[in-house]
N, CA, C and O of each residue as an XYZ file, in Angstrom:
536
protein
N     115.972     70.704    109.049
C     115.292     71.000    110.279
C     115.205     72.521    110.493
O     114.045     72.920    110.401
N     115.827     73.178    110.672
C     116.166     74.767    110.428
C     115.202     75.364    109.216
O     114.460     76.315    109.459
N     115.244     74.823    108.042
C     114.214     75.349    107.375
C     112.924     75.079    107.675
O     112.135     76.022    107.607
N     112.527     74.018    107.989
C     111.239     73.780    108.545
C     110.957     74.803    109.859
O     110.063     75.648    109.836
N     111.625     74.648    110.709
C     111.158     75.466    111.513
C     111.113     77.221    110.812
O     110.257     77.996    111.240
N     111.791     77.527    110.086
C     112.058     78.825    109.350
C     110.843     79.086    108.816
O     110.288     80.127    109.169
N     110.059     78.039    107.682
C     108.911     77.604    107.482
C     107.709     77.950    108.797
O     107.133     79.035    108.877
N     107.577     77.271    109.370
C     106.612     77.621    110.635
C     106.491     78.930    110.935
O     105.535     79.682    110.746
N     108.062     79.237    111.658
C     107.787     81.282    111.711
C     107.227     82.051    110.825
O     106.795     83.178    111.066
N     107.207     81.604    109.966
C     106.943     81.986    108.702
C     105.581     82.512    108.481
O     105.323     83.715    108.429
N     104.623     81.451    108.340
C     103.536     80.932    108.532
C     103.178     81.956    109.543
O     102.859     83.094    109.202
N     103.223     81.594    110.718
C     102.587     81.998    111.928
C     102.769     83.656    111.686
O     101.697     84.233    111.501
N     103.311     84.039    111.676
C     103.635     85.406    111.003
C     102.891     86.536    110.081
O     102.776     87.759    110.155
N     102.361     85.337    109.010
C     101.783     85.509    108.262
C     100.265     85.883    108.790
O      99.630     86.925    108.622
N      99.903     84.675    109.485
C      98.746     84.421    110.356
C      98.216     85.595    111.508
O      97.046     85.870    111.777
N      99.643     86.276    112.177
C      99.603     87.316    112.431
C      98.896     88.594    112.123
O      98.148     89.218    112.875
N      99.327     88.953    110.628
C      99.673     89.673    110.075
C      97.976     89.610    109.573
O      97.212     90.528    109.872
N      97.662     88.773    109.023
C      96.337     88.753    108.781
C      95.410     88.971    109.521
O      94.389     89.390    108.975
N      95.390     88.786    110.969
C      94.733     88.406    111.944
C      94.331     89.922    112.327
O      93.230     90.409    112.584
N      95.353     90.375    112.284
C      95.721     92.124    112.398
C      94.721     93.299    111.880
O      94.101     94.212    112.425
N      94.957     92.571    109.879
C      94.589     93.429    108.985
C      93.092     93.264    108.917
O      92.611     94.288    108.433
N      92.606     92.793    109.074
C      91.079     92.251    109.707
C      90.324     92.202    110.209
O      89.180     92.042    109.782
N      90.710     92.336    111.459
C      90.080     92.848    113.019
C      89.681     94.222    112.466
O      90.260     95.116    111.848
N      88.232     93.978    113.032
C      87.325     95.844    113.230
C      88.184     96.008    113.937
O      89.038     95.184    114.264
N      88.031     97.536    114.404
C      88.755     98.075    115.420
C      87.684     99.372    115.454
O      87.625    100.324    114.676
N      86.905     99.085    116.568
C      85.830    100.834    117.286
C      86.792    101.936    116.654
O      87.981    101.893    116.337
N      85.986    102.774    116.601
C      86.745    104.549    115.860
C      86.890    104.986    117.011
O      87.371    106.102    116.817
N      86.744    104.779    118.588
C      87.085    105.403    119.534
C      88.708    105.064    119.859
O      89.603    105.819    120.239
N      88.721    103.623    119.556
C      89.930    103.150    119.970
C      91.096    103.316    118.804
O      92.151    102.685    118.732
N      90.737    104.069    118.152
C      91.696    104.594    117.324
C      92.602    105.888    117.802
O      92.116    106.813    118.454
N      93.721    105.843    117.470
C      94.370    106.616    118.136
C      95.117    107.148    116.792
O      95.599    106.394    115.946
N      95.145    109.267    116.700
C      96.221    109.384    115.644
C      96.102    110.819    116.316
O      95.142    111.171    117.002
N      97.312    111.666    115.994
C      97.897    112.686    116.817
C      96.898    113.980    116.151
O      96.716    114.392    115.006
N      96.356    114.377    117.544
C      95.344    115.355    117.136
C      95.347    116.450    118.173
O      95.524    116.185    119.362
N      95.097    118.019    117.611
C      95.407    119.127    118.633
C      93.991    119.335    119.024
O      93.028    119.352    118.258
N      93.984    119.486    120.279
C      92.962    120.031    120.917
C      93.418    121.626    121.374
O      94.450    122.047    121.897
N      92.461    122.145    121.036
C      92.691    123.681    121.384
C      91.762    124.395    121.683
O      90.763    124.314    120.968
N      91.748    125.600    123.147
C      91.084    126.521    123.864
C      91.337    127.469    122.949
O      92.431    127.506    122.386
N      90.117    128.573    122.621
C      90.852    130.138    122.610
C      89.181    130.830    122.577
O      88.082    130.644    122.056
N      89.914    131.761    123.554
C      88.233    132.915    123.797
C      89.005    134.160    124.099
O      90.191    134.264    124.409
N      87.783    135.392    123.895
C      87.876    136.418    124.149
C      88.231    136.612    125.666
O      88.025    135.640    126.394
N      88.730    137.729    126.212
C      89.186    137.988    127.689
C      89.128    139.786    127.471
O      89.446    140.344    126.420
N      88.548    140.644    128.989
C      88.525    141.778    129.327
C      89.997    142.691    128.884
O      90.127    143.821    128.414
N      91.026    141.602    129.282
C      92.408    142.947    128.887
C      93.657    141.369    128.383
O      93.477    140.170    128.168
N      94.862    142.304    128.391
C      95.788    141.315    127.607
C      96.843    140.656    129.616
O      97.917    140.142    129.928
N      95.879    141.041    130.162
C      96.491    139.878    131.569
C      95.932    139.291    132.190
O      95.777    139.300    133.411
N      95.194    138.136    130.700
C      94.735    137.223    131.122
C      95.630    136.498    130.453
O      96.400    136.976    129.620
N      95.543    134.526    130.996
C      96.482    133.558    130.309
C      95.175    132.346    130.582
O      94.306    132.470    131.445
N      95.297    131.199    129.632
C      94.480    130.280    130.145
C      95.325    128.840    129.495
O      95.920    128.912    128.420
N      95.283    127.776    130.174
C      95.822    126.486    130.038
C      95.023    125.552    130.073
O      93.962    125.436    130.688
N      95.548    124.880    129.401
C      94.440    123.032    129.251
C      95.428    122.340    130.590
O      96.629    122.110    130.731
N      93.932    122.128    131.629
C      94.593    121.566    132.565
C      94.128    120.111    132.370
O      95.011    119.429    132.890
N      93.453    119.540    132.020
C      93.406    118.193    131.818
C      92.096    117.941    130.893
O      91.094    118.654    130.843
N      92.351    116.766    130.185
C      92.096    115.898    129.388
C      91.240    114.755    129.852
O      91.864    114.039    130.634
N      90.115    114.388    129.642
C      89.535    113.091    129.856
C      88.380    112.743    129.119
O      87.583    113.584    128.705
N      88.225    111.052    128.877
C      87.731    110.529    127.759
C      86.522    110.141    128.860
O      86.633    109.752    130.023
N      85.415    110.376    128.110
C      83.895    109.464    128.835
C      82.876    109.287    127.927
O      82.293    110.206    127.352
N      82.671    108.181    127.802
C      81.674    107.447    126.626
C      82.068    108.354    125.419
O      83.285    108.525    125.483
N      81.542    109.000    124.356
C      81.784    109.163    123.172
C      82.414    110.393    122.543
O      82.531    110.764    121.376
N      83.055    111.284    124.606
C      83.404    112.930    124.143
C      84.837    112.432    124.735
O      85.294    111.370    125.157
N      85.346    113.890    124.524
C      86.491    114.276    125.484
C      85.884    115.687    126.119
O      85.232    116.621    125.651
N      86.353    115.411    127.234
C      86.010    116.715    128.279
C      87.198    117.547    128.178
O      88.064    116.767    127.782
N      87.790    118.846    128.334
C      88.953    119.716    127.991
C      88.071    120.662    129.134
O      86.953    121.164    129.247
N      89.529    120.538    129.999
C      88.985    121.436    131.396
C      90.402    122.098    131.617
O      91.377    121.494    132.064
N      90.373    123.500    131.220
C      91.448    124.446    131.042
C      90.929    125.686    132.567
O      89.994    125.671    133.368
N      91.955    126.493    132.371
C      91.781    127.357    133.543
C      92.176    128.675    133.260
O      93.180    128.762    132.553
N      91.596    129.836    133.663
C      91.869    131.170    133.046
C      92.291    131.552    134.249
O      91.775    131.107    135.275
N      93.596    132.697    134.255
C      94.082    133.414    135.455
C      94.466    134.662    134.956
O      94.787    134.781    133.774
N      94.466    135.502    135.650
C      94.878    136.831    135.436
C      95.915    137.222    136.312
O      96.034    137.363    137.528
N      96.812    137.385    135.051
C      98.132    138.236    136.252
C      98.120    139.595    136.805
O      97.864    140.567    136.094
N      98.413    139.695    138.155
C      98.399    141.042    138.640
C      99.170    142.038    138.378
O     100.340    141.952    138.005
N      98.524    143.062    138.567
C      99.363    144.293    138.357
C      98.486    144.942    136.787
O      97.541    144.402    136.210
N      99.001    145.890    136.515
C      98.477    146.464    135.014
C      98.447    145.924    133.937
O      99.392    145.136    133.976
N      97.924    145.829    132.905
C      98.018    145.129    131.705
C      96.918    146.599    130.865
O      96.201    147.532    131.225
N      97.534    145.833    129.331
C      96.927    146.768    128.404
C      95.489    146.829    128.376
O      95.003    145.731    128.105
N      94.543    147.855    128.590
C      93.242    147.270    128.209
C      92.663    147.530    127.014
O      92.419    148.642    126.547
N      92.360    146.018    126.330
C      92.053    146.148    125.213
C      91.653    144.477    125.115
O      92.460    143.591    125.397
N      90.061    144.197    124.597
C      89.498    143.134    124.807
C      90.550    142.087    123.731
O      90.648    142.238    122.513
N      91.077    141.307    124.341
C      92.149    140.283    123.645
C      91.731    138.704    123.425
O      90.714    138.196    123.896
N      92.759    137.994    122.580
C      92.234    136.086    122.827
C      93.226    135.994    122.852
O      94.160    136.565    122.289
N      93.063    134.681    124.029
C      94.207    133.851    124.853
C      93.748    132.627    123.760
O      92.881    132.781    122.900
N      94.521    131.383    123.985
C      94.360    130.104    123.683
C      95.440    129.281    124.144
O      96.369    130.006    124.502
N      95.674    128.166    124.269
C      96.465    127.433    124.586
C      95.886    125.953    123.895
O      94.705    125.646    123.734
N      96.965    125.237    123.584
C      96.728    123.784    122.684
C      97.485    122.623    123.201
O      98.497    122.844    123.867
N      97.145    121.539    122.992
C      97.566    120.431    123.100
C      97.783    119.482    122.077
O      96.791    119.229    121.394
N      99.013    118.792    121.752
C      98.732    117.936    120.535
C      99.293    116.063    121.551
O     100.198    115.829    122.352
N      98.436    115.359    121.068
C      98.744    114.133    121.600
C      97.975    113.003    120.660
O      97.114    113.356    119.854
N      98.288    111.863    120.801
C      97.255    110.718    120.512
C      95.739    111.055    121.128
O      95.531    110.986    122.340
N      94.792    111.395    120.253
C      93.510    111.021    120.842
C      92.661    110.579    120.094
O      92.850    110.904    118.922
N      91.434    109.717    120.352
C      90.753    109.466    119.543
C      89.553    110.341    118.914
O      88.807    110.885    119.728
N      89.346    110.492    117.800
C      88.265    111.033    117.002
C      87.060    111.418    116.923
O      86.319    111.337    115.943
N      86.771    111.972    118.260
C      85.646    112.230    118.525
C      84.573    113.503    119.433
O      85.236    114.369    120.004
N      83.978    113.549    119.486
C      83.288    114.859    119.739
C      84.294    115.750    121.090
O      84.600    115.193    122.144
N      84.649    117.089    120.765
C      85.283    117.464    122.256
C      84.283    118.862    123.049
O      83.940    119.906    122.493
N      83.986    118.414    124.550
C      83.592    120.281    125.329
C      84.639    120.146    125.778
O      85.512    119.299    125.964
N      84.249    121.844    126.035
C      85.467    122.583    126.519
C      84.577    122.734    128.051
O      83.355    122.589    128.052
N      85.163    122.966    129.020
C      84.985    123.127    130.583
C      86.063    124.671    130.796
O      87.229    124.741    130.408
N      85.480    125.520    131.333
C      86.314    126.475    131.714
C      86.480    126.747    132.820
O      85.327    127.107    133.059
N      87.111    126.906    133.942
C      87.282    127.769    134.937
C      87.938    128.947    135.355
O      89.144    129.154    135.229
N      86.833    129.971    136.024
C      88.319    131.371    136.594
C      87.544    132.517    135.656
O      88.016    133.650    135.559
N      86.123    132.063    134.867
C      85.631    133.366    134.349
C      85.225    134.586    135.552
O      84.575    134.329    136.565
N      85.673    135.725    135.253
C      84.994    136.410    136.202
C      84.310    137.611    135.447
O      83.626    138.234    136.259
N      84.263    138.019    134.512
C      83.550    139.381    133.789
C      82.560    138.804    133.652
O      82.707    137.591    133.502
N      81.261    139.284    133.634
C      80.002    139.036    133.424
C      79.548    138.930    131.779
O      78.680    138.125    131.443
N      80.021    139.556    131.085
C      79.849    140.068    129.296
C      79.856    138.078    129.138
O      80.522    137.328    129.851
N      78.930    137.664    128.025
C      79.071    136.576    127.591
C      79.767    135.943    126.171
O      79.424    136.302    125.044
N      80.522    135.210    126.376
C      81.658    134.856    125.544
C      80.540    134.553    124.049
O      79.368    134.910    123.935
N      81.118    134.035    123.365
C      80.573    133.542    121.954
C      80.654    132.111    121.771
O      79.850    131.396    121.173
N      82.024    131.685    122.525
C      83.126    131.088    121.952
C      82.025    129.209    122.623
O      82.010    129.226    123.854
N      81.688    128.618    122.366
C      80.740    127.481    122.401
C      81.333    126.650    123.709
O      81.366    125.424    123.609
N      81.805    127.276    124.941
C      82.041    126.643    126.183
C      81.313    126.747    126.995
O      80.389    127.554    126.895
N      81.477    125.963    128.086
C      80.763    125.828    129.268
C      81.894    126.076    130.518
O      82.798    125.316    130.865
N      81.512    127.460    131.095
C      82.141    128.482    131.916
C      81.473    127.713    133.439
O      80.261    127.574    133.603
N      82.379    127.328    134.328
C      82.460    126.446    135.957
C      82.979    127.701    136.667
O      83.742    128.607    136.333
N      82.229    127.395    137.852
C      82.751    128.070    139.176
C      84.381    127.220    139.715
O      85.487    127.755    139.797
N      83.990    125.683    140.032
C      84.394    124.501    140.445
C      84.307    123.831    139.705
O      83.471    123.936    138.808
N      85.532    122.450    139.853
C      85.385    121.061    139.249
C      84.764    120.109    139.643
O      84.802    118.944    139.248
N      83.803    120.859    140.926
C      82.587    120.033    141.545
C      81.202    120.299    141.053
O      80.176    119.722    141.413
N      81.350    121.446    140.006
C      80.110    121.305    139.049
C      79.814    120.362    138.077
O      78.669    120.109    137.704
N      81.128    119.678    137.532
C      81.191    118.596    136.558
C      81.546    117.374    137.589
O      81.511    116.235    137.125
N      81.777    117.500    138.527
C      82.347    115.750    138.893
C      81.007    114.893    138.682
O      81.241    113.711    138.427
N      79.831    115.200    138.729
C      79.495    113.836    137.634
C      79.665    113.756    136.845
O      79.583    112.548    136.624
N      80.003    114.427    135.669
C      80.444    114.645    134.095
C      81.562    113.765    134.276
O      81.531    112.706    133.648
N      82.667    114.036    135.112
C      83.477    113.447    135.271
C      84.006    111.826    136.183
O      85.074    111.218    136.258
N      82.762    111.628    136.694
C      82.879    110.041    136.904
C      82.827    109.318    136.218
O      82.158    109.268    135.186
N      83.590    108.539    136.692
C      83.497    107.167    135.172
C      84.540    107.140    134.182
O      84.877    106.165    133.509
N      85.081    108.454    134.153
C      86.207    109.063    132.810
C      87.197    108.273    133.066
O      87.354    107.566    134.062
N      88.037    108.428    131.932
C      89.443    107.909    131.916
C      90.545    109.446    131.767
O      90.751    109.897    130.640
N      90.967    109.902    132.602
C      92.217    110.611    132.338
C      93.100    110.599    131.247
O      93.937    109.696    131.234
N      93.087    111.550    130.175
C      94.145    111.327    129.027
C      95.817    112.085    129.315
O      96.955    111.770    128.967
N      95.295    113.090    130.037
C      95.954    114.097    130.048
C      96.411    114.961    131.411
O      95.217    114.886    131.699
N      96.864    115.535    132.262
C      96.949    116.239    133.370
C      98.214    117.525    133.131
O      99.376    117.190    132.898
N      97.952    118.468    133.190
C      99.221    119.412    132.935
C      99.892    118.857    134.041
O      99.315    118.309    134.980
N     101.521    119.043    133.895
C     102.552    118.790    135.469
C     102.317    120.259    136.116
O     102.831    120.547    137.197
């Protein structure tokens, strides 16, 4: 009796296991540990910029970071900041969203520079949140 049932787990297991190896699975819903990373030119070396959040909508990820400048003196000498993230994400196209540009000179660097996060909140309806700095 014990083997039979040992038998069954067995089986079903198996059945599992197959069931598993088989199944499509979308390339969105794939998940494997991948860095997302900011980095642009800035006016002097007191600037800093952070990935403030992460979110998935239909086939991108949106990366909406924030540039600040600390007060007081800093070296002047045109510098790059960056900041990165490494997490599970899925494989697929990423913009970058910036906020807090204030020099007029135009970057190179292939982003899209915001006043507000009320320039994208339709971009951003619908999204799923991956990410939020604490």
């Amino acid at each position: 009796m014990v083997g039979n049932t040992a038998s069954r787990c067995l089986i079903i297991i198996l059945l599992l296991l197959t069931a598993c190896i088989t199944t499509p699975v979308n390339s969105t819903d794939i998940n494997s540990s991948r860095e997302i990373e900011v980095k642009l030119k800035v006016p002097d070396m007191g600037w800093k910029i952070l990935i403030k959040e992460i979110h998935q909508r239909d086939e991108a990820l949106l990366v909406i970071s924030s540039l600040t400048r600390h007060p007081g003196p800093s070296g002047q000498a045109i510098s790059t900041v960056s900041d990165r993230v490494r997490m599970e994400l899925p494989d697929i196209p990423v913009r970058h969203f910036i906020l807090g540009k204030t020099w007029t000179w135009e970057n190179k660097e292939p982003y899209t520079y915001i006043n507000s996060m009320d320039d994208i909140a339709g971009q951003l309806e619908g999204s799923r949140l991956l990410y939020r700095r604490p």
